[in-house]
PyMOL Python script that loads the backbone (N, CA, C, O; Angstrom):
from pymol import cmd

cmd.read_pdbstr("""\
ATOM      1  N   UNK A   1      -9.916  -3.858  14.094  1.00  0.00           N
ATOM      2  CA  UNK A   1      -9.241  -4.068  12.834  1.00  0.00           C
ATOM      3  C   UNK A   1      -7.760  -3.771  12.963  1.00  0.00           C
ATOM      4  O   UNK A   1      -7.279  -2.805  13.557  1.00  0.00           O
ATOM      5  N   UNK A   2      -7.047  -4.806  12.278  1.00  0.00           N
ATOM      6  CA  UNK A   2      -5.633  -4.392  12.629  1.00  0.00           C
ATOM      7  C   UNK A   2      -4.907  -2.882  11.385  1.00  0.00           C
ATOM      8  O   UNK A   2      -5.306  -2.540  10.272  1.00  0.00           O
ATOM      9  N   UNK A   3      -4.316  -2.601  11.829  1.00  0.00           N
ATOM     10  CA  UNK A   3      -3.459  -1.632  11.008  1.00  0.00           C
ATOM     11  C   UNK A   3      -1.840  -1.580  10.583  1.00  0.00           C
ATOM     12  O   UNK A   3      -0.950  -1.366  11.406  1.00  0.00           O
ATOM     13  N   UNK A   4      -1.589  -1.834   9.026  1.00  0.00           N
ATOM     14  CA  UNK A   4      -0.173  -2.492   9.008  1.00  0.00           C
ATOM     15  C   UNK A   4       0.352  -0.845   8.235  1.00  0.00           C
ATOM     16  O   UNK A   4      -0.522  -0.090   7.809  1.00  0.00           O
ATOM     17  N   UNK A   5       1.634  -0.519   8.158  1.00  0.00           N
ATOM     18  CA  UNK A   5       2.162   0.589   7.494  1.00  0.00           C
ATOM     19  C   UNK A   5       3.764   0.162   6.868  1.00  0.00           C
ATOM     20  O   UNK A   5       4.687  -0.449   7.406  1.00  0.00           O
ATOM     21  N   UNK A   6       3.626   0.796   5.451  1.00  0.00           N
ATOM     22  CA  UNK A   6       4.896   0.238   4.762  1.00  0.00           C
ATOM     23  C   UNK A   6       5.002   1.273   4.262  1.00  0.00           C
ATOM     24  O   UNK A   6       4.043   1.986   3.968  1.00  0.00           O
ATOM     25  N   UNK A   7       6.576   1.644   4.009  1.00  0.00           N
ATOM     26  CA  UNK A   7       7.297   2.660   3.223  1.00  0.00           C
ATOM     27  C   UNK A   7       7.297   1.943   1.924  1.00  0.00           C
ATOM     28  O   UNK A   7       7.409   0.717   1.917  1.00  0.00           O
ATOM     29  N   UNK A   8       7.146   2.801   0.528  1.00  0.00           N
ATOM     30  CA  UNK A   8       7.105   2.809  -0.641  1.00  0.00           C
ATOM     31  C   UNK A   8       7.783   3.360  -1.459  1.00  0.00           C
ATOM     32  O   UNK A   8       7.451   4.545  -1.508  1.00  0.00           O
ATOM     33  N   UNK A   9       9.116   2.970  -2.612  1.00  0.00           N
ATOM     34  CA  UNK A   9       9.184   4.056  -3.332  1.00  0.00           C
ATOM     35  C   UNK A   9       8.422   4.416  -4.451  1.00  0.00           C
ATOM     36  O   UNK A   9       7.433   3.761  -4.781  1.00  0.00           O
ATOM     37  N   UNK A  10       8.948   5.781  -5.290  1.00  0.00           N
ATOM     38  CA  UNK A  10       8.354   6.003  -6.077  1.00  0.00           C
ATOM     39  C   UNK A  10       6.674   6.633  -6.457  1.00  0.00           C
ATOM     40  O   UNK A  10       5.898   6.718  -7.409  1.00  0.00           O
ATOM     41  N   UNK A  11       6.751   6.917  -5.257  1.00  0.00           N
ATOM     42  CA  UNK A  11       5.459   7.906  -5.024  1.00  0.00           C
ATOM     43  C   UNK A  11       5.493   9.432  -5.248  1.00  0.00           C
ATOM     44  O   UNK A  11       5.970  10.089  -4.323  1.00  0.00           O
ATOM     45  N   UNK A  12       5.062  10.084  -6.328  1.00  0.00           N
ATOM     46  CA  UNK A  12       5.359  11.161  -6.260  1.00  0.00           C
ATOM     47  C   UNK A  12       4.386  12.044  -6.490  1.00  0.00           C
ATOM     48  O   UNK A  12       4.581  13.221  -6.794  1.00  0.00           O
ATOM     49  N   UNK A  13       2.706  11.213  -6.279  1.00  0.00           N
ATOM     50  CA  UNK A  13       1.725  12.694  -6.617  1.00  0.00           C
ATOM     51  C   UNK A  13       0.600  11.918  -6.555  1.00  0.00           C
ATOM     52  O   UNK A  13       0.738  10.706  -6.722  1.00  0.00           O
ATOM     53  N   UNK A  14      -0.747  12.485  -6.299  1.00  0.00           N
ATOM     54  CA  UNK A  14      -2.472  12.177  -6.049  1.00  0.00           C
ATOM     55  C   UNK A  14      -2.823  10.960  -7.097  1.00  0.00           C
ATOM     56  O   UNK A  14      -3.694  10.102  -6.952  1.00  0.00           O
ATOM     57  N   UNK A  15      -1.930  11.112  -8.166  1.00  0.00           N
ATOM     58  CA  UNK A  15      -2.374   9.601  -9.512  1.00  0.00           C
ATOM     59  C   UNK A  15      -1.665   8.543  -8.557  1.00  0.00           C
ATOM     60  O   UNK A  15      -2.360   7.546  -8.362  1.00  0.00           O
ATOM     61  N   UNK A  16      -0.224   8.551  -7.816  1.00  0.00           N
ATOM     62  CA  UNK A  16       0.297   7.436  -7.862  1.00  0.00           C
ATOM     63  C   UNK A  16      -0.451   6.793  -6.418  1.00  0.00           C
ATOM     64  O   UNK A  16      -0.320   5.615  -6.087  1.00  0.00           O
ATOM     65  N   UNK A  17      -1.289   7.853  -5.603  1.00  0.00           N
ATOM     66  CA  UNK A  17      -1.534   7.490  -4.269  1.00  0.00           C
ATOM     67  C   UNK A  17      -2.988   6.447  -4.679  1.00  0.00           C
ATOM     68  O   UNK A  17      -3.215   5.323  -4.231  1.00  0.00           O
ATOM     69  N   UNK A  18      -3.812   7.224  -5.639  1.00  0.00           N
ATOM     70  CA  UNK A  18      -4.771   6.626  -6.311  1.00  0.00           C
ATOM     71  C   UNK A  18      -4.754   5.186  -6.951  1.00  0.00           C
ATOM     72  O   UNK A  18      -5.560   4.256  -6.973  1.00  0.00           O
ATOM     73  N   UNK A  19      -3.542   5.390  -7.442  1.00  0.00           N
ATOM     74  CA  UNK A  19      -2.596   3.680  -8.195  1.00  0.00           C
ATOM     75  C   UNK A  19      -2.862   2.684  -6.722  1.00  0.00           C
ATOM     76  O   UNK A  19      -3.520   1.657  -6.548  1.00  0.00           O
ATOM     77  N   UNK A  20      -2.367   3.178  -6.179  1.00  0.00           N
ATOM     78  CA  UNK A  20      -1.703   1.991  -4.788  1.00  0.00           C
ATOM     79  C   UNK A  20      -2.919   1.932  -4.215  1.00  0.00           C
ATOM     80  O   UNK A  20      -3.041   0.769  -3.830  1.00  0.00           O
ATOM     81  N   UNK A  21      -4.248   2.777  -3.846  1.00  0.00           N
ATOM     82  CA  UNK A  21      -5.498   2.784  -3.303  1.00  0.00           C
ATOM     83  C   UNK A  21      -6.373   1.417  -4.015  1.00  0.00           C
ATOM     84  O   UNK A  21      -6.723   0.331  -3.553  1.00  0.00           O
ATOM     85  N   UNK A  22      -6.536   2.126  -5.486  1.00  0.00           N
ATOM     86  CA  UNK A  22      -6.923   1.034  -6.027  1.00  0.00           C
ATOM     87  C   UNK A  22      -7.001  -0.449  -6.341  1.00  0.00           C
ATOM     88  O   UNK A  22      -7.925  -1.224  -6.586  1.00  0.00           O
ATOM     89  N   UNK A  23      -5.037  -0.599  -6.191  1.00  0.00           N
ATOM     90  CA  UNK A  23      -4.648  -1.748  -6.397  1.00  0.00           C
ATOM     91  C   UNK A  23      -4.751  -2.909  -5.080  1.00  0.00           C
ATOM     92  O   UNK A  23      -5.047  -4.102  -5.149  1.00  0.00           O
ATOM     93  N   UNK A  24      -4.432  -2.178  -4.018  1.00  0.00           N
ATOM     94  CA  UNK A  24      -4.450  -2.711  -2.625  1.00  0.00           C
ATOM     95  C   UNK A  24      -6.036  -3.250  -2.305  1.00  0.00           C
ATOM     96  O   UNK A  24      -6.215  -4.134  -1.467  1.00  0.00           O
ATOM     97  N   UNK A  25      -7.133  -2.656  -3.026  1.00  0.00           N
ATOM     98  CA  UNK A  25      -8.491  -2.456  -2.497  1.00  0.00           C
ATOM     99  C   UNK A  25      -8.671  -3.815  -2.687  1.00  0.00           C
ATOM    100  O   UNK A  25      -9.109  -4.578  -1.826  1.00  0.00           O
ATOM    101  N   UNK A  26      -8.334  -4.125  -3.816  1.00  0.00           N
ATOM    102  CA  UNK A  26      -8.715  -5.446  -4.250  1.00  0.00           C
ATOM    103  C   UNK A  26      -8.900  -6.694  -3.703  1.00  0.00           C
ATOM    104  O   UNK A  26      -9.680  -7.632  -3.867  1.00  0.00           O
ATOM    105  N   UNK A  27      -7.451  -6.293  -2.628  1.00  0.00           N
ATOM    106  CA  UNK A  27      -6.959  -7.638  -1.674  1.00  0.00           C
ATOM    107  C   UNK A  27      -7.876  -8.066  -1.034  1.00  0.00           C
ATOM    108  O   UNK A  27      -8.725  -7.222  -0.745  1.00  0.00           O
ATOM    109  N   UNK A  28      -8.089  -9.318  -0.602  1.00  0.00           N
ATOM    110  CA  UNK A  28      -8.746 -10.024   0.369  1.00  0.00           C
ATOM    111  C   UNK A  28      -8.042  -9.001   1.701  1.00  0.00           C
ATOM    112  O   UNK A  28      -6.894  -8.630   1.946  1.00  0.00           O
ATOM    113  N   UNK A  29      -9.531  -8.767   2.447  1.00  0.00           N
ATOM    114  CA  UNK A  29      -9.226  -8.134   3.892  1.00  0.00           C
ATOM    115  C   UNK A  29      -8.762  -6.737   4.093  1.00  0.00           C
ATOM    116  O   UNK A  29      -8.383  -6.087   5.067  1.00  0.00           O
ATOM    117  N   UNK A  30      -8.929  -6.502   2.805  1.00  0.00           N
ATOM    118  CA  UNK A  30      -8.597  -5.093   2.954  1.00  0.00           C
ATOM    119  C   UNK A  30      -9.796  -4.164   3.033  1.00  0.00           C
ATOM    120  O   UNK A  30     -10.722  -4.326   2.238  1.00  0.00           O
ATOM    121  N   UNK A  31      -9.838  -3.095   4.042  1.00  0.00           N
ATOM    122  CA  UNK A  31     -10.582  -2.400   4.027  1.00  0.00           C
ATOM    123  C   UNK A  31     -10.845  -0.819   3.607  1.00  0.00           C
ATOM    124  O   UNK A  31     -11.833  -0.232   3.164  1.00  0.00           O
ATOM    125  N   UNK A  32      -9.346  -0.354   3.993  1.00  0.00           N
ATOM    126  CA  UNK A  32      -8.689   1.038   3.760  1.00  0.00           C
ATOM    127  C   UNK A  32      -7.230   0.751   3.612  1.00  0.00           C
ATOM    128  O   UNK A  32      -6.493   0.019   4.272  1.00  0.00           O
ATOM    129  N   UNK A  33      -6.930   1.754   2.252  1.00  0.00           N
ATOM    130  CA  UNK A  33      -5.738   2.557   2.170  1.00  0.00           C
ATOM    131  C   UNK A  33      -5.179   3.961   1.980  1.00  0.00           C
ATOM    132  O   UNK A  33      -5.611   4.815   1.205  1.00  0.00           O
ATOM    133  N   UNK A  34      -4.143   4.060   2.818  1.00  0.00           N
ATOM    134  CA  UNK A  34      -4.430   5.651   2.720  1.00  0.00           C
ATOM    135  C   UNK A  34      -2.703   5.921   2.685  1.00  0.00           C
ATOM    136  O   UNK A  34      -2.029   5.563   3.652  1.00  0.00           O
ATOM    137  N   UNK A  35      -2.166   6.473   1.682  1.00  0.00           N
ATOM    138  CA  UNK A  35      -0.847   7.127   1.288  1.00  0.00           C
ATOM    139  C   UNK A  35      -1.163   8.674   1.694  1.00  0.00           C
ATOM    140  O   UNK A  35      -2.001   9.573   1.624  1.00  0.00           O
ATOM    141  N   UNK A  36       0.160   8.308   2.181  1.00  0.00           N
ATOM    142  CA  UNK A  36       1.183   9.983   2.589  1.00  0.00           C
ATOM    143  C   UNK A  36       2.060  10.084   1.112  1.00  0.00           C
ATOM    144  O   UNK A  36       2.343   9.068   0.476  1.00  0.00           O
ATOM    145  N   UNK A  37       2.295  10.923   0.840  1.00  0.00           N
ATOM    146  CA  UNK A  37       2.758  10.692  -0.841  1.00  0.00           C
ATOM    147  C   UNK A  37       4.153  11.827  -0.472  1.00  0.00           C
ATOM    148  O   UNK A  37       5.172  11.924  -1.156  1.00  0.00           O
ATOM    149  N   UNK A  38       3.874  12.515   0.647  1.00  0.00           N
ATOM    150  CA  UNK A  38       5.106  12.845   0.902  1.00  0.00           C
ATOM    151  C   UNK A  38       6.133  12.239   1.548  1.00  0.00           C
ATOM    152  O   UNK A  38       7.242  12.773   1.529  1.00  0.00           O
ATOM    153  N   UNK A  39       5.945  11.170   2.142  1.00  0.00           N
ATOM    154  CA  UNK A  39       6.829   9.891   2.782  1.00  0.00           C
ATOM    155  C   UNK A  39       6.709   8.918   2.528  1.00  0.00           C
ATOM    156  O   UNK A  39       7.201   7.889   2.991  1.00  0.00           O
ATOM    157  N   UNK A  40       5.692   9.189   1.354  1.00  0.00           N
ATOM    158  CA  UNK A  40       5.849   7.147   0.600  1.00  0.00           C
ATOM    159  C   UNK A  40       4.792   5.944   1.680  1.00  0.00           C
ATOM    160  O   UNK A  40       4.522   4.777   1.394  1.00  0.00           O
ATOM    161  N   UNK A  41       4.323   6.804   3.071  1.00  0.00           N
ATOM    162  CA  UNK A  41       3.984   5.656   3.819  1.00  0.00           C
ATOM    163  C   UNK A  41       2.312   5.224   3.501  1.00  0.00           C
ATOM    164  O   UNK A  41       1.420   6.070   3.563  1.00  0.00           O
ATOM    165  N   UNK A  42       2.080   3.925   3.191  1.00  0.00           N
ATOM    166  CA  UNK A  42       1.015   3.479   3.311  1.00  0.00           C
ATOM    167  C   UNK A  42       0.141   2.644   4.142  1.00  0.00           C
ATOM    168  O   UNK A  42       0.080   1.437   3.908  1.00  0.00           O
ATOM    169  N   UNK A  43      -0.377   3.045   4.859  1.00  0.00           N
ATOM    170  CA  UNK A  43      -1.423   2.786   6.072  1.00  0.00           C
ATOM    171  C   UNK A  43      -2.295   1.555   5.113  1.00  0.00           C
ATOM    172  O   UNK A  43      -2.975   2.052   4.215  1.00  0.00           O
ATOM    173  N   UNK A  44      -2.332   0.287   5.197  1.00  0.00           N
ATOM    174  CA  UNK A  44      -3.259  -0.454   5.117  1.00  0.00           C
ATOM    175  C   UNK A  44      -4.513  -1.139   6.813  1.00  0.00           C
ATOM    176  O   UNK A  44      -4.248  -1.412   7.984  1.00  0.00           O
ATOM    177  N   UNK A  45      -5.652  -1.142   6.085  1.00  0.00           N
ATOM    178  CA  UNK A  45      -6.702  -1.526   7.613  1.00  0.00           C
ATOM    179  C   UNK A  45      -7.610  -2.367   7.115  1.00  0.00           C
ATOM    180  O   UNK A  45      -8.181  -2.287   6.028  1.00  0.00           O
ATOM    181  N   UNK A  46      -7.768  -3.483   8.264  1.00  0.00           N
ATOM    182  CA  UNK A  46      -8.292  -4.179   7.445  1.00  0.00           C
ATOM    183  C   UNK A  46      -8.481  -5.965   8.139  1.00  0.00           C
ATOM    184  O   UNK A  46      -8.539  -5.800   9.358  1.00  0.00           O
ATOM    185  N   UNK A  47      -8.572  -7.236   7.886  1.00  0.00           N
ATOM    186  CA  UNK A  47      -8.788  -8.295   8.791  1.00  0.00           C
ATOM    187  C   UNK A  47      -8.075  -9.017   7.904  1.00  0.00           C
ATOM    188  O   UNK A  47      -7.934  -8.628   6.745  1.00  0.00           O
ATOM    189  N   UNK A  48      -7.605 -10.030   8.310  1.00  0.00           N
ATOM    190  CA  UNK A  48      -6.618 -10.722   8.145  1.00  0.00           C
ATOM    191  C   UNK A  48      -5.234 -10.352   6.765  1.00  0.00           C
ATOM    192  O   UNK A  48      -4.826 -11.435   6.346  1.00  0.00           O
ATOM    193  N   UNK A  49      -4.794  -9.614   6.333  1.00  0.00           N
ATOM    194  CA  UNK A  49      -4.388  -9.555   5.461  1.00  0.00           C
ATOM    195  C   UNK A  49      -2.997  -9.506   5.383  1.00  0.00           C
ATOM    196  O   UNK A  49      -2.141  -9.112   6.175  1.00  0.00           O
ATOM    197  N   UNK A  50      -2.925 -10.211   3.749  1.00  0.00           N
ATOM    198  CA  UNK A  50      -1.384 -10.956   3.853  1.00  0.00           C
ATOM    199  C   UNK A  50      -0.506  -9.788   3.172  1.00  0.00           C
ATOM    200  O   UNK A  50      -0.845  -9.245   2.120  1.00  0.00           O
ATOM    201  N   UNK A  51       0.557  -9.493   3.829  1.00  0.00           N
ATOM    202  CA  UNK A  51       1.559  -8.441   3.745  1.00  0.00           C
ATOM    203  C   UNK A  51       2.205  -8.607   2.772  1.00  0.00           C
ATOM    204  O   UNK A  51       2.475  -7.700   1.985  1.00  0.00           O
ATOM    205  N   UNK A  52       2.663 -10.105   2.620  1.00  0.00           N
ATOM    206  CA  UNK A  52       3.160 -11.050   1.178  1.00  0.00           C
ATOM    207  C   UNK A  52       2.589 -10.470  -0.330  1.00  0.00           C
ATOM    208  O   UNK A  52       3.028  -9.848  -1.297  1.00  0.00           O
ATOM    209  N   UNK A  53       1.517 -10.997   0.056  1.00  0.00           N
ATOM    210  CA  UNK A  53       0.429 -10.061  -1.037  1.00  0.00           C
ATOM    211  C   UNK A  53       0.748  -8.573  -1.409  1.00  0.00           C
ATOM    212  O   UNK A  53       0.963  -8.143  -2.542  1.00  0.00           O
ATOM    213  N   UNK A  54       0.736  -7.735  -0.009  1.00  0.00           N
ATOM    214  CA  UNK A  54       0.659  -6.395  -0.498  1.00  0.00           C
ATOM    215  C   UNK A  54       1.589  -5.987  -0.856  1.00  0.00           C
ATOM    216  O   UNK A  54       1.525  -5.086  -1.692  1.00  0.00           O
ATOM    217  N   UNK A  55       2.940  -6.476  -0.373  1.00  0.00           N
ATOM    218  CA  UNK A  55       3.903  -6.118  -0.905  1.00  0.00           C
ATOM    219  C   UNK A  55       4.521  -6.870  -2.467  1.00  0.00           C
ATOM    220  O   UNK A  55       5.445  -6.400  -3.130  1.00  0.00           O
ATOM    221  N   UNK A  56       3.887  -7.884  -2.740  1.00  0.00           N
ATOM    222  CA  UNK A  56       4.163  -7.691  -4.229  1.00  0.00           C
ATOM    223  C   UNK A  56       3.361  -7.290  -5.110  1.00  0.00           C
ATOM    224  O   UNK A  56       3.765  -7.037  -6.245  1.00  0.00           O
ATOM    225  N   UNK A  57       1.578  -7.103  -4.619  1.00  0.00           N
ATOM    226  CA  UNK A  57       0.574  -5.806  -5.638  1.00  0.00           C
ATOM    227  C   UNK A  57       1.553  -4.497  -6.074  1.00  0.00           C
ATOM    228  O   UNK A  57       1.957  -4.131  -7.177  1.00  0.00           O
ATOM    229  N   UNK A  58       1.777  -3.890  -4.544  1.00  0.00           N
ATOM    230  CA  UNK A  58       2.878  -2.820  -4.502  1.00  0.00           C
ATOM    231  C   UNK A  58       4.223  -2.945  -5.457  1.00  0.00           C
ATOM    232  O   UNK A  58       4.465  -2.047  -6.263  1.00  0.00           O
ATOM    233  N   UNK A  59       4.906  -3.853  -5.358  1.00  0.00           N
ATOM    234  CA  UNK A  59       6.249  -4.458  -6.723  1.00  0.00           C
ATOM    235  C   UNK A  59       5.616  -4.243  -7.885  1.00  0.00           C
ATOM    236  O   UNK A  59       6.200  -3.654  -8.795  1.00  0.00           O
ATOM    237  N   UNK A  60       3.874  -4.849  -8.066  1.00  0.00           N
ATOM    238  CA  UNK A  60       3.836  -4.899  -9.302  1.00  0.00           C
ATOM    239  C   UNK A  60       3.555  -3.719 -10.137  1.00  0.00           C
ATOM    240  O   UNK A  60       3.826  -3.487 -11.315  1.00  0.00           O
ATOM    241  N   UNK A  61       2.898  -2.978  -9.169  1.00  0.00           N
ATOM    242  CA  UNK A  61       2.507  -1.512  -9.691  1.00  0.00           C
ATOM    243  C   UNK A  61       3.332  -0.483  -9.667  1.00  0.00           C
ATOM    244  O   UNK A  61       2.988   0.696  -9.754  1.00  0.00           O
ATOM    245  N   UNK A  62       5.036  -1.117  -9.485  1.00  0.00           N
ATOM    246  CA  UNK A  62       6.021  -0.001  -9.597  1.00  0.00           C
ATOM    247  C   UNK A  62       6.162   0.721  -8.639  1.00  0.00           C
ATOM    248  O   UNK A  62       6.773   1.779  -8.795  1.00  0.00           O
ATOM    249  N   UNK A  63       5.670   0.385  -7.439  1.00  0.00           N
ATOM    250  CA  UNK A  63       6.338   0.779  -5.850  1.00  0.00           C
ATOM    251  C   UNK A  63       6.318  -0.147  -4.573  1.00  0.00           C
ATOM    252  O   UNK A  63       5.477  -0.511  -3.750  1.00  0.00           O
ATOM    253  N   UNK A  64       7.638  -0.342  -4.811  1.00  0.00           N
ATOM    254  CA  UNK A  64       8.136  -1.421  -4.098  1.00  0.00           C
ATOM    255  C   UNK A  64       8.611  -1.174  -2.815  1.00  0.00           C
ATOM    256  O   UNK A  64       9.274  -0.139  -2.750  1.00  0.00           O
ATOM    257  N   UNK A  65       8.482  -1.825  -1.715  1.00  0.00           N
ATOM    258  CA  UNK A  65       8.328  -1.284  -0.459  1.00  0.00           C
ATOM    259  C   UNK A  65       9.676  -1.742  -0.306  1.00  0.00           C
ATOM    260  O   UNK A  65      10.293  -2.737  -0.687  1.00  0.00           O
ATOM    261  N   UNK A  66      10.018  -0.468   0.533  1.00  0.00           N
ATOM    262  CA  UNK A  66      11.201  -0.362   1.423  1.00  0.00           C
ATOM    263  C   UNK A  66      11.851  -1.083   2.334  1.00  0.00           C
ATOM    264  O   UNK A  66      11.097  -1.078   3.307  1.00  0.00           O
ATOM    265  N   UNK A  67      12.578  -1.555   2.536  1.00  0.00           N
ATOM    266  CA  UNK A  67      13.152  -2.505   4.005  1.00  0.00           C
ATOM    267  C   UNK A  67      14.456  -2.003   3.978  1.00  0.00           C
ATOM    268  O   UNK A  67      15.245  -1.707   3.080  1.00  0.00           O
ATOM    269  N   UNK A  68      14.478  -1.982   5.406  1.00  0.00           N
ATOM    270  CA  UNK A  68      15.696  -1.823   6.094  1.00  0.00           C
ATOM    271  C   UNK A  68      16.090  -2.799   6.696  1.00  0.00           C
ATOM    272  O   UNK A  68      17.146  -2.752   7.325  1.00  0.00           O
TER     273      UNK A  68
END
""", "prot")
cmd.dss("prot")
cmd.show_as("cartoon", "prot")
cmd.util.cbc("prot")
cmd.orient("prot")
């Protein structure tokens, strides 16, 4: 299974890690998510899954991933 990881803002506690768990679950191909809520990073795992996707579930739920 592949494993993708994105920085997030706006993470600041066990509800918002729960928010992004939930919302991500949904996706096609997703299998696991798992937030660090002290670095915002979210570990998605899982088979084929579109990053496109996760990163605007993530926009929509008010944490919008980071790029540098």
């Amino acid at each position: 299974m592949a494993q993708s990881q994105l920085r997030v803002k706006n993470v600041k506690c066990g509800g918002c890690a729960t928010n992004i768990r939930d919302g991500l679950a949904s996706l096609p191909g997703v299998v696991n998510v798992e937030v660090a809520v002290a670095s915002g990073e979210v570990t998605i795992t899982g088979e084929g899954v579109d990053l496109t996707q996760v990163s605007a579930k993530l926009a929509a739920l008010g944490y919008p991933v980071v790029t540098n």
